[in-house]
Every structure is written in structure tokens, then in C-alpha cells.
C-alpha positions as CSV (number, residue, x, y, z in Angstrom):
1,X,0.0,0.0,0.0
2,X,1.2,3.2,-0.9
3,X,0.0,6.6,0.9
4,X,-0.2,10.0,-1.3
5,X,-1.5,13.4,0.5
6,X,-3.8,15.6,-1.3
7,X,-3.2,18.8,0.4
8,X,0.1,20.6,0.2
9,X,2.8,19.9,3.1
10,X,1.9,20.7,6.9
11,X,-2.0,20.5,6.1
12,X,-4.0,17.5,7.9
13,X,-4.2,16.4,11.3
14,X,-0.3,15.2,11.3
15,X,1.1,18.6,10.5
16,X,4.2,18.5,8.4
17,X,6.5,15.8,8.2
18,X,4.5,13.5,10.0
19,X,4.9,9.8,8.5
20,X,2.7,7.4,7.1
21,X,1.3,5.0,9.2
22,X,-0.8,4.9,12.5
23,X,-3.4,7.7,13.0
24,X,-2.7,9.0,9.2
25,X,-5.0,6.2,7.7
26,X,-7.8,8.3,9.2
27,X,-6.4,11.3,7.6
28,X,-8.7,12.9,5.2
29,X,-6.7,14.9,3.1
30,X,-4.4,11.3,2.6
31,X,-5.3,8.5,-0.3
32,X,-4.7,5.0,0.2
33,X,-3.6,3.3,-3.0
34,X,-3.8,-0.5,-3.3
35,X,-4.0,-2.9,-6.3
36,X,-8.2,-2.3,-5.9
37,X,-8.7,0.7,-6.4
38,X,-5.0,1.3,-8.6
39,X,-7.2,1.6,-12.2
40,X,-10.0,4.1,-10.7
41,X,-6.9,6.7,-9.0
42,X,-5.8,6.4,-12.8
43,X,-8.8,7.2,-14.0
44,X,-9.0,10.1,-12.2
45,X,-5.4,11.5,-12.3
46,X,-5.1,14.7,-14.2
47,X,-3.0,13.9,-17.7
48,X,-4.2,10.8,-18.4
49,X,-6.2,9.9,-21.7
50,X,-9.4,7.8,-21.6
51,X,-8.1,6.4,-24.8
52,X,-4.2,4.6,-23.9
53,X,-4.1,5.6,-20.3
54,X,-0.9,7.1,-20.8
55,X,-0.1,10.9,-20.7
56,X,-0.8,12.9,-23.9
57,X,2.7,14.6,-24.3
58,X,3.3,16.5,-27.7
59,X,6.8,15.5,-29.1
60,X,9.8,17.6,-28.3
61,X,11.0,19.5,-31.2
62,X,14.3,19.1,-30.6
63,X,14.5,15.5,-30.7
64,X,12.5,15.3,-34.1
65,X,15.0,17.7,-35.5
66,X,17.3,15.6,-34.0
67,X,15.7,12.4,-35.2
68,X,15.2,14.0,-39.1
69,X,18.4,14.3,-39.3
70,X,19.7,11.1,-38.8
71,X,16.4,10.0,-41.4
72,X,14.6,8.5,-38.2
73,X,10.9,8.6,-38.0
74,X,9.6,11.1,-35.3
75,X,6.6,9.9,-33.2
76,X,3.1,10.9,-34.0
77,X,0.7,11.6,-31.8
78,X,-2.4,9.3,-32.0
79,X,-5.2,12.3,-31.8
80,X,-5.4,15.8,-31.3
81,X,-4.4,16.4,-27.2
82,X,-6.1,19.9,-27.6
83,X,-9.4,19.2,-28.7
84,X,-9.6,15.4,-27.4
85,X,-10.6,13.7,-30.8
86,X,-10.0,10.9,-31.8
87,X,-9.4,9.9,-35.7
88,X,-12.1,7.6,-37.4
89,X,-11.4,3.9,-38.2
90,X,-10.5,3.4,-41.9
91,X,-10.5,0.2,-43.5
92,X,-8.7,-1.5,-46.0
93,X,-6.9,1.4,-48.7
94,X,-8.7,4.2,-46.9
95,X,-6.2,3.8,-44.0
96,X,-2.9,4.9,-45.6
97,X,-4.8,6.7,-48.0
98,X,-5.5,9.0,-44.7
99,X,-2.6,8.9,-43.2
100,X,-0.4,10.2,-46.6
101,X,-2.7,12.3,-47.2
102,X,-0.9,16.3,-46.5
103,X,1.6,14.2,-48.7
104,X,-0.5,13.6,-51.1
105,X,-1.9,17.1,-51.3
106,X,1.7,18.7,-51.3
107,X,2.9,16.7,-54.0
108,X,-0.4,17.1,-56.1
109,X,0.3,21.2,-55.3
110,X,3.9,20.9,-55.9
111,X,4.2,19.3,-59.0
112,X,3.1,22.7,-60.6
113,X,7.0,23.3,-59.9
114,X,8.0,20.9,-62.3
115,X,6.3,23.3,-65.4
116,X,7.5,26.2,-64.0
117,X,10.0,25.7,-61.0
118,X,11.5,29.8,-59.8
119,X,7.6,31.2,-59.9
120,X,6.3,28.2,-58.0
121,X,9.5,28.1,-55.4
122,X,8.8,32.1,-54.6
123,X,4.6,31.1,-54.7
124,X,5.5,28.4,-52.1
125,X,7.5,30.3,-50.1
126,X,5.2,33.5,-50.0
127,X,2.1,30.9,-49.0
128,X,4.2,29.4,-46.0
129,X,5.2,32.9,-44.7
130,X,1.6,34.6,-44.5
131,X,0.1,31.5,-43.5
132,X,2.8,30.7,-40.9
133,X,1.8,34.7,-39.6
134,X,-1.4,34.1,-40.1
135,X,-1.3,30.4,-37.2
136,X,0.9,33.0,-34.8
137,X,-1.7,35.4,-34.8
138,X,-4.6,33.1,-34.3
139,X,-2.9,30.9,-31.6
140,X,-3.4,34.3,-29.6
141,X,-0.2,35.9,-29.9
142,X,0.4,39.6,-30.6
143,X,1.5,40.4,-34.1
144,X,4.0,42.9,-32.4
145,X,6.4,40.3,-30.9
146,X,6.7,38.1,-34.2
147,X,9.8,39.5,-34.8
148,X,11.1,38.8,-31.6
149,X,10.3,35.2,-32.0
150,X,11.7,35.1,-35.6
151,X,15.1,36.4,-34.5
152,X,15.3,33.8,-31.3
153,X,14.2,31.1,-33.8
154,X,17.0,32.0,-36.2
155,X,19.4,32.7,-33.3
156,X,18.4,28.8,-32.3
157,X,19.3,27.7,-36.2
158,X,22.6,29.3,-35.6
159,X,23.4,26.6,-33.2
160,X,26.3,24.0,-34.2
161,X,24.1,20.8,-34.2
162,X,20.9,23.2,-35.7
163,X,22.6,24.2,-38.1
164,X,23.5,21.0,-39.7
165,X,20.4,20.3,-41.2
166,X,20.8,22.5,-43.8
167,X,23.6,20.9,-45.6
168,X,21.8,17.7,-44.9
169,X,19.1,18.4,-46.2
170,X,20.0,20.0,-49.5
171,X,22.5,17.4,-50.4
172,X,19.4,14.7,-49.5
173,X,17.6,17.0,-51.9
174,X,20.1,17.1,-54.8
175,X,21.0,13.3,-54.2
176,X,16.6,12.6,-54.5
177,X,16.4,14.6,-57.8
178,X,19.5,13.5,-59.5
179,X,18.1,9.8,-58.8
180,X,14.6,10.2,-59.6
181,X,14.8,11.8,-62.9
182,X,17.7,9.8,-64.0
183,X,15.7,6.3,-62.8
184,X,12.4,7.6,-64.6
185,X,14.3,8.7,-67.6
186,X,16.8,5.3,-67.5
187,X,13.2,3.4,-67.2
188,X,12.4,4.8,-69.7
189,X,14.9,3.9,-72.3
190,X,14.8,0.4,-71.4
191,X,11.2,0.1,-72.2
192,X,11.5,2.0,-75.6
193,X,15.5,0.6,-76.6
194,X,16.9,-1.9,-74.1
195,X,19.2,-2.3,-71.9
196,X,22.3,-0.4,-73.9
197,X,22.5,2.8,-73.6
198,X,20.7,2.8,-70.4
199,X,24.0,5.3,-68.4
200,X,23.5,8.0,-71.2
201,X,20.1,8.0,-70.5
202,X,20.0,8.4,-66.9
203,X,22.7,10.8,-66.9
204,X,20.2,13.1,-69.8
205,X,17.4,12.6,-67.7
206,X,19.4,14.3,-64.6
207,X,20.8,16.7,-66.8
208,X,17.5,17.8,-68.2
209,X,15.2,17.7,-65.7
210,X,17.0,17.5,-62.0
211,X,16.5,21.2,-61.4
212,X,12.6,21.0,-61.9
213,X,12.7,17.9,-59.8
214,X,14.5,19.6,-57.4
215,X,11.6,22.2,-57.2
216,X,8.8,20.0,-56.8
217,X,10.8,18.7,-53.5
218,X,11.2,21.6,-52.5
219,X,8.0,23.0,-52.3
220,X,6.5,19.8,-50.8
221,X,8.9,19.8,-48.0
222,X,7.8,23.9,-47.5
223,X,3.9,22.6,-47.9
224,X,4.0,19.5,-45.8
225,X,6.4,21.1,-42.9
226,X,8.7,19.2,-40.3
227,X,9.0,18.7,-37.1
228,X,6.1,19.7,-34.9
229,X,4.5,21.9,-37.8
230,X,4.5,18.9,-39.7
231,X,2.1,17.0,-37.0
232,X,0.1,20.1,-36.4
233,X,-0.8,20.1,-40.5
234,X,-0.9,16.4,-40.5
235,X,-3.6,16.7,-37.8
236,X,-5.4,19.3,-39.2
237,X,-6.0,17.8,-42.6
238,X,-6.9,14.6,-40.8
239,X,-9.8,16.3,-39.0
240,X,-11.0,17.9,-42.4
241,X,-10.9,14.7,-44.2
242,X,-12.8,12.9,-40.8
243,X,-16.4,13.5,-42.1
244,X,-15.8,11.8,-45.5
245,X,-16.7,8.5,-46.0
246,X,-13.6,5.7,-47.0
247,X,-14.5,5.9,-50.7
248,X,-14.0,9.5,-51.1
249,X,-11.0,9.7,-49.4
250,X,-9.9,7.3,-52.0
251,X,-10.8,9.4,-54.6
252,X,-9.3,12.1,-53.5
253,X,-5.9,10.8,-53.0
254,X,-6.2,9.1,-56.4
255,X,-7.2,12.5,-58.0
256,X,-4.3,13.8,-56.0
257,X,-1.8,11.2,-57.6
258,X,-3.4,11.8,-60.9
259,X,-3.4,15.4,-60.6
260,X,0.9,15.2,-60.1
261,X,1.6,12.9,-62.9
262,X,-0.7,14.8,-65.9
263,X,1.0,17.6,-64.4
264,X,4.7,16.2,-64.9
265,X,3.9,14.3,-68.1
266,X,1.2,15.9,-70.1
267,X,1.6,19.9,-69.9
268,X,4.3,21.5,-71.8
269,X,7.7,22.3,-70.0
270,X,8.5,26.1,-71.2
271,X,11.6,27.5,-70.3
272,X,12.1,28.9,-66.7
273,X,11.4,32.8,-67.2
274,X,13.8,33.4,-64.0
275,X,16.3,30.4,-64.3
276,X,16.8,31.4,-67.9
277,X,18.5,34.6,-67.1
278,X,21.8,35.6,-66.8
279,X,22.6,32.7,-68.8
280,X,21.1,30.6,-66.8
281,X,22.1,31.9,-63.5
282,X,19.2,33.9,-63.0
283,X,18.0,32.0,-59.9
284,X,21.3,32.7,-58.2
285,X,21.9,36.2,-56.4
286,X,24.3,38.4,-58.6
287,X,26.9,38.4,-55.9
288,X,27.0,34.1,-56.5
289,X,26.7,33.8,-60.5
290,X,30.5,34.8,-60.6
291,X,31.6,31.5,-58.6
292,X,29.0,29.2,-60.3
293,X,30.4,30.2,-63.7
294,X,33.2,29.0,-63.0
295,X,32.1,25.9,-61.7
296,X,30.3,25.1,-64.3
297,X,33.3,26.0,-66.9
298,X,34.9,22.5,-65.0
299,X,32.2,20.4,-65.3
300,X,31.9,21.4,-69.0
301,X,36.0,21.2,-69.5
302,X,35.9,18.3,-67.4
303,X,33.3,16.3,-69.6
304,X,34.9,17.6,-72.9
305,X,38.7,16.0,-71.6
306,X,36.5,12.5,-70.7
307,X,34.6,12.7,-74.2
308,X,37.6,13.3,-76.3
309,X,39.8,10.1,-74.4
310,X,36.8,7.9,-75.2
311,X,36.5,8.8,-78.9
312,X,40.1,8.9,-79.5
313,X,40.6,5.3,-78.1
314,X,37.6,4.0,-80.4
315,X,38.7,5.2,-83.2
316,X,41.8,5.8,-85.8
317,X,41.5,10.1,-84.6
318,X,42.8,12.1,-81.6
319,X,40.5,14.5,-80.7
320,X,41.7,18.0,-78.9
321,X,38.9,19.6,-76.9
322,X,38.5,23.1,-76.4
323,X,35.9,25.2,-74.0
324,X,34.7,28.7,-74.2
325,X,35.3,29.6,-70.5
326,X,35.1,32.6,-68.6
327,X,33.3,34.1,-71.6
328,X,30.8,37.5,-71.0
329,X,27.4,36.9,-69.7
330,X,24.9,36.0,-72.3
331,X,27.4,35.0,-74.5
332,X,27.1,31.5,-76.4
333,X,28.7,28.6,-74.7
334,X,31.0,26.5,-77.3
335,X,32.4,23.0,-77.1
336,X,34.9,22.8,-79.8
337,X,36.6,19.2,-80.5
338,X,39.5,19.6,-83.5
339,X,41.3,16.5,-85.4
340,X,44.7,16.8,-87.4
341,X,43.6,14.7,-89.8
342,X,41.8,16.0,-92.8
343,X,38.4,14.6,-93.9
344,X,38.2,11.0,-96.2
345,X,35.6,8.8,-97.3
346,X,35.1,7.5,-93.6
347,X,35.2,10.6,-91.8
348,X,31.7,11.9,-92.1
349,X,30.6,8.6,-89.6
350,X,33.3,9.4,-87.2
351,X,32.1,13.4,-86.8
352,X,28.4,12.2,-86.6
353,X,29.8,10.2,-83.8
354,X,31.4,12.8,-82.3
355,X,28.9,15.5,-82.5
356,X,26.2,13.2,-81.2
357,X,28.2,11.3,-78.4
358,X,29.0,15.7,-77.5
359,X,25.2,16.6,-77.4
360,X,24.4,13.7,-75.3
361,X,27.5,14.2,-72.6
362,X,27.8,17.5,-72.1
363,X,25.7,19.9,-69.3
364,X,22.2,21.4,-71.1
365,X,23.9,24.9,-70.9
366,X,26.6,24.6,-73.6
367,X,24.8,25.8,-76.4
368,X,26.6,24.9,-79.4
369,X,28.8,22.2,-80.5
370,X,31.6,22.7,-82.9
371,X,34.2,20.1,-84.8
372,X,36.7,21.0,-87.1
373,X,40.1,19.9,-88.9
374,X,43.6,21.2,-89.8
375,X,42.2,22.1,-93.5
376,X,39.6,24.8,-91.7
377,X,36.4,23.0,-92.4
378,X,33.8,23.0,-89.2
379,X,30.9,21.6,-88.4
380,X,28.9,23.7,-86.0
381,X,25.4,22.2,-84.6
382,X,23.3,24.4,-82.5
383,X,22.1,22.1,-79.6
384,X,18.1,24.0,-78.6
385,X,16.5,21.7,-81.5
386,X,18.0,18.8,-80.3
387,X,16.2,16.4,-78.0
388,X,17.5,16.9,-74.8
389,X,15.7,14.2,-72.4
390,X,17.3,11.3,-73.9
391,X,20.3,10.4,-75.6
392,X,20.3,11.6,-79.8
393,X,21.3,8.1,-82.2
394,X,19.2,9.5,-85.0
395,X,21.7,10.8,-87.5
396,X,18.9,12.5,-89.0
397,X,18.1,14.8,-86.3
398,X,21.6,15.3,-86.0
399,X,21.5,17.1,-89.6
400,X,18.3,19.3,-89.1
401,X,20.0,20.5,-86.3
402,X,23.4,21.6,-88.1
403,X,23.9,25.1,-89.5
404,X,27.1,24.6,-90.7
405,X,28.8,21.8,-92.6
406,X,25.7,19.7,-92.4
407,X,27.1,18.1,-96.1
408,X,29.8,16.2,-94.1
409,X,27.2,14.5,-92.0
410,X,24.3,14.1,-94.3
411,X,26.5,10.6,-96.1
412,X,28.0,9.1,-92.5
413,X,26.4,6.8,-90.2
414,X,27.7,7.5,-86.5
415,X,28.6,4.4,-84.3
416,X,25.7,3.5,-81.6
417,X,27.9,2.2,-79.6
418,X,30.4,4.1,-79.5
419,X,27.5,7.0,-79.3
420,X,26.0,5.4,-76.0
421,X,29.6,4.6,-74.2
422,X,31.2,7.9,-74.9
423,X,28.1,10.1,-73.8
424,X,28.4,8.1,-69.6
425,X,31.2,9.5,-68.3
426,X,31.4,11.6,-65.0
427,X,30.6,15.1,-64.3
428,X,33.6,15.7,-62.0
């Protein structure tokens, strides 16, 4: 048996410090717990749920940022401790159907970043901040000490093991787009081609559409939250969807699947008004576009220098690459690949082969492609008409898209293999 007092020290009949035992079982402001009447003190204590018996505690936010960052899944609460609801059984598909479902909306709502990535980043980001004001003010907090909060909250980010979820989670961002439009595009190509080729086609895929996947990532992580935000949305789109009956919560997250993929597949992809600038840097702050030029004048130099080995040890010519680095902003990028030896009756073939093995290796913002020989003939292709999603093996594609010296590859026939291998190799 185990004695608890009600009242606070010194109150009752045996005044303060008095032990349990004797007269105190006659103490009123004293309960008695035994194994009898153990469940009905529970029932009764303040904290407890009717539901597990346990204490309601929200998560600490600390250990879910703690726990995101090692990729460990933070603990949900079963039902909202504020309002005392309980979530209504789902059977069958409806279950996870309501438990993904914020997911499901954010991605559906995301994947208008994949047709237009900067406007729906800055559209995201603009939604999160007025609605995030918006759940201060409404919670019952002043709008007056919002920037107090802010600057405590990024003061707290500034912290050593804060702050390394930023890295984290960018290079888990990058890593998710690189894969997942390389895999879709590489699944791709083995259901149209085969199995050959299928390197190239992955690495085009990245190449062409990683950024865009990038976005929609982005702006499903800002729509769907983490931590505790993340539970608190969770929870609140879980009591919208409560009333509706299993088969229209089905539907909906179909419609919300559905919705994504017409959206990635079926609607045209125009160029990125904001990207597009600045030769591409547009989405970078002026003070950065400096330092990323010259990043990505070694990725291209470092691609041309694996291209040209490849080709030159497949085939009779050495091949000297060339790069138009640290050029002026806006001007065109070139890739220039030059032989010593002068043009015969099988060298049309091996400059298809070249050309195309180029426009499937190098990064999307080299523009043009030129090859050219010690007697001053070129070829120059311009690269925008060109597909750009998978790897080019259609010589006559290749020939629409040249402006200059399309006679020397209108009678060749470039090398598929050769084609495929050479346009795999790295990016650093």
C-alpha cells in the first residue's frame, strides 16, 4: 500500500513531516492506493487519456530535428491532445490513403513546380510565410512580438548541431532529384531501346530535368512542414478529411496522384522565365553567379577532356577539346573538339559520332557544338533543337540540327555504340 496526500505539506491532522502509518489512515486529506482501487486513481489522475491511459505529451522538437536528421521517423501523436478527438477507423486502402494524405496534397500542389520551377518556389515560399503569420496570430499571440520570435528562432538555427540540417538536407535533396529523374528517364529507355545505352540515359534525364525535380521537392517539403508543424498540419488535414466516408478519401488521393503525374507528363515544360537569365544563373543572387560560372566552366572542361579520351581510343582520330570559358554573360557557350587529320571517305561517320556522343555528354547549358580539322572546315550544330531528355542516335536529327557543314554529315552513319559509351562518363 502506498499513501499519497492531497493537500500541500503541513495541512491535515499530522502537521508537516509527519509519516505514514498509525493515525494517518484516518487522515482525510491522505489517499490510500492499493492494487483495488489502482485503475480508478488512474482514471482520475489529471494527464491521463481515456483512450491509452498514458499521458498525452506533444513530441519535443528538438529530438524530431534531432531524429530527421539522422532520417529517423519522429513519433506521432495518435489524436489531437487539444481538442480530445480521436481519428475515425479506416478500413482497407482508406487507412494509408488517410494517413499520406498532406503528402499527397503537397505533391499534387507541388508538382506545378515541375512546369514552371523559380515562380512556384517564390509562390510556395510566399504561401508558408503569411500563412505561418497568419497560425501566430490566431494561436493568440500579438503580431508585435513576431519579430522577436523570428530572430530567437533564427538565433536557435545558428546553433552547431541546428545548423546542420541545412547541408543535410540539400545534399538529400540534390542526391533525390539526381536519382529520380535519372531512374524515370533510365526506365524509360529500357522500355522504348533496351538495356544499352541505359548510363546516357539516366545521366540526360538528370541533366534535363533534376533542377525541376529539385523544385517540386522543395516546395512539398515547404507545404508539408517538419517537425512539430509537420504533426500540427498532419492533424489538421486529418480532421477535415474525418467526415468523409472511405471511398471518397480514395478518390481524392487518387485524384491527387493523378493530378501530379498529368501535371509532370502531359503539360508542356516552357523554359524557366527566371532560371533562364543571366545565362542561366538567374535564380542565383548576382553576388554568386561569378563563382558558379566558373564551376560550371569545370564540369563542362571536365566532360569535354572524358569525351575526347573515349572517342580517341575508339577510333583511328585524336581529338583535342576546347571550351569557351570565362566568356561575357549572355554570350554563347561552345564546345569545340578539332582532329589533325583532314576529312576522307570515312570521316563523315566518325564526326556524326562525335557531334552526337558531344550533345548527349555535355551539361544542357553549352549551347553549341563545334568540330573542325587542320584544312579549316567545321561543323557547328546548334544544340536547342535537339532532344535533350534522352540520348540523340538519329543521325537525322543530328542534320536538321546543323547550320554549318551539315554536307559532311548528311552521307555518315555514327557508331551506336560508340555514341552510347562515350556520352556516360562523369561530371567531376
Amino acid at each position: 500500500m502506498v499513501t499519497y496526500r492531497n493537500g500541500p505539506p503541513g495541512q491535515g491532522p499530522g502537521g508537516e513531516g509527519e509519516r505514514p502509518g498509525g493515525s494517518s489512515l484516518s487522515d482525510p486529506n491522505r489517499v490510500h492506493v492499493t492494487l483495488a482501487n489502482l485503475t480508478d486513481l488512474v482514471d482520475l489522475a489529471p494527464g491521463f487519456t481515456d483512450r491509452d491511459r498514458a499521458p498525452a505529451l506533444a513530441p519535443d522538437p528538438d529530438q524530431i530535428e534531432h531524429d530527421a536528421f539522422w532520417g529517423r521517423a519522429a513519433p506521432e501523436p495518435a489524436y489531437d491532445q487539444h481538442e480530445g478527438e480521436t481519428a475515425a477507423v479506416r478500413a482497407g486502402w482508406a487507412r494509408p490513403a488517410e494517413r499520406w494524405l498532406l503528402e499527397l496534397l503537397a505533391v499534387a500542389a507541388a508538382s506545378v513546380a515541375f512546369v514552371s520551377p523559380s515562380i512556384s518556389l517564390l509562390v510556395v515560399v510566399v504561401g508558408c510565410v503569411v500563412g505561418g503569420m497568419a497560425a501566430f496570430v490566431a494561436s493568440g499571440n500579438p503580431l508585435g512580438s513576431l519579430p522577436g520570435r523570428t530572430l530567437r528562432r533564427s538565433w536557435t538555427l545558428l546553433h552547431p548541431r541546428s545548423s546542420l540540417w541545412a547541408p543535410a538536407l540539400v545534399s538529400r535533396t540534390a542526391i533525390a532529384a539526381v536519382v529520380l529523374s535519372g531512374g524515370v528517364a533510365a526506365a524509360v529507355w529500357v522500355a522504348d531501346e533496351g538495356t544499352e545505352g541505359v548510363a546516357a540515359a539516366a545521366r540526360a534525364g538528370a541533366w534535363a530535368d533534376g533542377f525541376r525535380v529539385a523544385a517540386v521537392l522543395v516546395c512539398a517539403m515547404l507545404l508539408t512542414s517538419v517537425g512539430d508543424g509537420h504533426f500540427q498540419r498532419k492533424r489538421a488535414v486529418q480532421r477535415w478529411a474525418g467526415p468523409a466516408t472511405d471511398g471518397t478519401l480514395l478518390i481524392l488521393a487518387v485524384s491527387c496522384c493523378a493530378a501530379a503525374v498529368l501535371t509532370i507528363v502531359a503539360v508542356p515544360h516552357p523554359t524557366d522565365p527566371i532560371a533562364s537569365r543571366a545565362d542561366g544563373l538567374g535564380w542565383l543572387p548576382a553576388g554568386a553567379r561569378a563563382f558558379a560560372d566558373r564551376v560550371r566552366d569545370d564540369i563542362v572542361t571536365n566532360e569535354l577532356n572524358t569525351l575526347a579520351s573515349c572517342l580517341s581510343s575508339r577510333s583511328d582520330t585524336s581529338w583535342q577539346p576546347s571550351y569557351s570559358s570565362q566568356n561575357a554573360a549572355g554570350a554563347p557557350d561552345v564546345a569545340r573538339f578539332v582532329s589533325a587529320r583532314a576529312p576522307s571517305a570515312g570521316v563523315p561517320s566518325d564526326l556524326a559520332t562525335v557531334v552526337m556522343a558531344a550533345h548527349n555528354q555535355l551539361a544542357p547549358w553549352v549551347e553549341t557544338i563545334e568540330v573542325g580539322w587542320s584544312t579549316g572546315e567545321r561543323v557547328r550544330t546548334e544544340r536547342d533543337t535537339l532532344p535533350s531528355r534522352q540520348p540523340v542516335t538519329d543521325a537525322d536529327r543530328l542534320v536538321a540540327a546543323t547550320t554549318v557543314g551539315s554536307q559532311w554529315l548528311s552521307g555518315g552513319l555514327p557508331d551506336p555504340a560508340t555514341v552510347l559509351r562515350c556520352s556516360a562518363g562523369p561530371v567531376l
